[in-house]
MARMIFI-9075 format. One record per residue (C-alpha): residue in one letter; x, y, z. Coordinates in steps of 0.25 Angstrom, whole numbers, plus 5000, padded with zeros to 4 digits. Layout:
<pts>
AXYZ...
</pts>
This chain:
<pts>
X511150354791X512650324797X512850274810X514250254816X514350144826X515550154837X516150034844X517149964852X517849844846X517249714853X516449614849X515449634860X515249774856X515149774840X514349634839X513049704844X513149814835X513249734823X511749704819X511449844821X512549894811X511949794803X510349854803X510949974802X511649984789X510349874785X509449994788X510350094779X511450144788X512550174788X513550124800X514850154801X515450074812X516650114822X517449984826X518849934824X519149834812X519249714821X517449724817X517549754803X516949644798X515849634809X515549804806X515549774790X514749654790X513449774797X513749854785X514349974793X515550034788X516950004797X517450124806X518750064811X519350134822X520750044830X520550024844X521450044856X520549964864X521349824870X521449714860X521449554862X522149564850X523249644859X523149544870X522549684877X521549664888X520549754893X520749804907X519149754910X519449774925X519949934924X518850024920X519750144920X520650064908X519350004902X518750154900X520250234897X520250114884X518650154881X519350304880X520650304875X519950214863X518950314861X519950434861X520750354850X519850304839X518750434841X519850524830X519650394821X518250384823X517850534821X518750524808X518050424802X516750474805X516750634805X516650634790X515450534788X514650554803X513550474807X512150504811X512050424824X513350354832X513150204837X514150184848X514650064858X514750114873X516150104871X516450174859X516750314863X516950394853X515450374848X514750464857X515850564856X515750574840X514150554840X514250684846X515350744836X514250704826X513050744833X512350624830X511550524840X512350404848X511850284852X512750174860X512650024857X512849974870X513349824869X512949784885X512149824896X511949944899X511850054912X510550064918X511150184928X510450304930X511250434933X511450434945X511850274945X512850344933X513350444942X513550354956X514350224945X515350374940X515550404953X515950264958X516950254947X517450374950X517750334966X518350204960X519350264949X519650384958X521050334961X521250304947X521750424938X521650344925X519950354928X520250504930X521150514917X520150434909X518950524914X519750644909X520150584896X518550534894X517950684898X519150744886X518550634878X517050694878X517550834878X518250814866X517050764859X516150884865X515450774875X514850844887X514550694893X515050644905X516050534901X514950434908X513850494902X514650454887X515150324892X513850274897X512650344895X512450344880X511550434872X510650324867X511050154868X510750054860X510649914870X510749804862X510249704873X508949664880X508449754890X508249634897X509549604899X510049744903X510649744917X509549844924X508949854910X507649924916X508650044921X509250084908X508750194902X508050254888X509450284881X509550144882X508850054869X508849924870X508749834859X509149694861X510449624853X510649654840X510849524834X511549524821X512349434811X513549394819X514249304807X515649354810X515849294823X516149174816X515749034815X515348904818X515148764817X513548724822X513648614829X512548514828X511348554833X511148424844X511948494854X511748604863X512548704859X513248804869X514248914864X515248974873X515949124870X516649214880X516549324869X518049404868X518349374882X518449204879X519749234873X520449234884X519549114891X520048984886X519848934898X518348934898X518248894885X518948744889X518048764902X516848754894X517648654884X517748564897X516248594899X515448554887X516448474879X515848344876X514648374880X513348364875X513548534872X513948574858X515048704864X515348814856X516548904859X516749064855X518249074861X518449224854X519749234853X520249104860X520649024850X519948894849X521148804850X521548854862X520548774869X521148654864X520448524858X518848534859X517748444861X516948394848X515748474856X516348594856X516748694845X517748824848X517748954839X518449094841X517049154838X515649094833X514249154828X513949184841X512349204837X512149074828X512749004840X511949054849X510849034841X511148884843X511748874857X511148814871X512048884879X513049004878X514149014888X514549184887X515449264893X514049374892X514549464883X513349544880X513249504865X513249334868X512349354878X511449434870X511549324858X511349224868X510049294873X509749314857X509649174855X509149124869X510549034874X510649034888X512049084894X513249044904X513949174905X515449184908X515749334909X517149364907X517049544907X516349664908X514749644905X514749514904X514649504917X513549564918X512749494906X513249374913X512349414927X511249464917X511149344909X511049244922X510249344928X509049354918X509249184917X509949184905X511049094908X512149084920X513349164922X514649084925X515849164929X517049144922X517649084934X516648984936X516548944923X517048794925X516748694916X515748624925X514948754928X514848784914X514448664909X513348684920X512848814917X512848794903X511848664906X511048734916X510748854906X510548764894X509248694901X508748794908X507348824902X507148964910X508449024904X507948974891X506549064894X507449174897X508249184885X507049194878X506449284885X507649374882X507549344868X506349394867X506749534873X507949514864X506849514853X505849624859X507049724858X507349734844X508949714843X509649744830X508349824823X507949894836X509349964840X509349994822X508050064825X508350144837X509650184830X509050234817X507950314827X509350394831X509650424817X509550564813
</pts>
């Protein structure tokens, strides 16, 4: 069968998607994956076939910043990037249509088109998801809509969105398309879902789906006599040199064995390095975890589902959007600590990262999770539920 997948271009987003291409074309398939070329190599390596599309998203390269704190700009980009790559999008796939659509939350131009097709569509949702029954729905709209009342840019992006759907010959409310999928694929623990008891049958959940993640580079294993701990702010530690000289001045010269994913910071901007600690713009994220004692995370979804995967006890430092709440979710089920990023001083790192490390009931929990990480299924169950879908 051919399946289109739909994405947004981040790391946080494709990554999770990865070992399912994989199983999928492993199984037979076809996949023929929607994504800008910045993930060529990542899509080819599953065996899917490349869709690339150019995004008008806001680009580091650019030295463009999102505007995290304006949901109206947040949700006008979501839609004006929509509304430019769908002609693409439909161009490239009108000739050779697939029989089920795979689709982040944000790409969306994938429900739109899986109804041109007529063919099923099944979100790949790459965090928590929302537990809130109808009513909950209607009374968080209507909130919104006292907030933004005063703003005509909210009114102007509503009337641009409902043209949007019209256009496509959706009768869907714009919430309804934005947030309440047909069918979704969750690829975390049930256990670790905020409210995870709340969320309904449309929701599968499947655990992470763990998969061969050689191209985020590599490393030097250090001798196995130290505790190891590994410290990655994700994207965001880019623009946090700061922190990592913090946790330089924390663990250098001692007995921990530190390693350093600065994403785009380039190492040498952190100046002259202890002989225990070694700095990288990116590592295999997963065969160090595989080896680490301690993991200090800004919580983005995916590094605190690979620590849970290979039972390394967390201090999360959230930097934007859900990782806030992972931090909260991973102190509250005692899997680690949260640090805010303002109280992240060298002394209280150092502490944290010590306490978590010893601490034999973390250790208990971490494996508890792995064993519902386990029980779930990842990478074969979601292949399974998607191959159910196919015609």
């Amino acid at each position: 069968m051919h399946i289109a997948l739909f994405n947004i271009p981040a790391y946080g987003h494709v990554t999770p998607t990865l070992a399912v291409v994989t199983e999928l074309v492993r199984r037979g398939h076809r996949v023929s994956y929607a994504v800008t070329e910045e993930f060529a190599s990542q899509v080819r390596a599953t065996g899917a076939r490349l869709v690339p599309y150019t995004t008008t998203l806001p680009s580091a390269t650019r030295a463009e910043d999102w505007p995290w704190d304006d949901p109206v700009a947040m949700a006008s980009i979501a839609l004006d990037e929509a509304v430019a790559i769908l002609p693409g999008q439909q161009a490239a796939f009108d000739g050779d249509r697939p029989d089920l659509v795979l689709h982040d939350f944000g790409a969306l131009t994938a429900r739109r088109l899986a109804h041109r097709w007529n063919v099923p569509a099944v979100c790949l949702a790459s965090t928590h998801v929302s537990g809130a029954d109808a009513a909950e729905r209607a009374q968080s709209l209507e909130n919104m809509e006292i907030w933004l009342a005063d703003d005509p840019r909210w009114s102007e992006h509503r009337r641009k969105f409902r043209k949007f759907l019209d256009e496509g010959g959706l009768d869907l409310s714009i919430d309804d398309y934005t947030g309440l999928p047909e069918r979704c694929l969750v690829p975390i623990p049930r256990e670790f879902q905020v409210n995870g008891e709340a969320v309904d049958a449309r929701y599968t959940f499947v655990g992470p789906c763990i998969g061969d993640r050689e191209f985020q580079g590599e490393w030097a294993e250090p001798d196995a006599g130290r505790p190891l701990l590994l410290v990655a702010l994700g994207s965001a530690g880019s623009k946090q040199p700061e922190f990592y000289r913090r946790c330089v001045e924390a663990f250098g010269n001692t007995p921990w064995q530190v390693v350093m994913s600065t994403g785009g910071l380039v190492p040498d901007a952190l100046g002259p390095l202890p002989a225990n600690v070694q700095a990288y713009p990116s590592v295999p994220q997963l065969r160090v975890l595989a080896r680490a004692n301690a993991f200090i995370t800004h919580a983005g979804m995916g590094s605190a589902l690979e620590a849970m995967y290979h039972e390394v006890p967390m201090v999360a430092v959230p930097q934007v959007n859900d990782q806030f709440v992972n931090a909260a979710r991973i102190e509250e089920l005692g899997l680690g600590v949260h640090v805010p990023l303002d109280e992240a001083t060298p002394v209280e790192l150092r502490k944290a990262v010590d306490d978590i490390a010893g601490d034999l009931g973390i250790a208990e929990r971490l494996a508890a999770m792995r064993r519902s990480i386990d029980a779930a299924g990842g990478t074969a169950a979601a292949a399974d539920f998607i191959e159910r879908l196919l015609p």
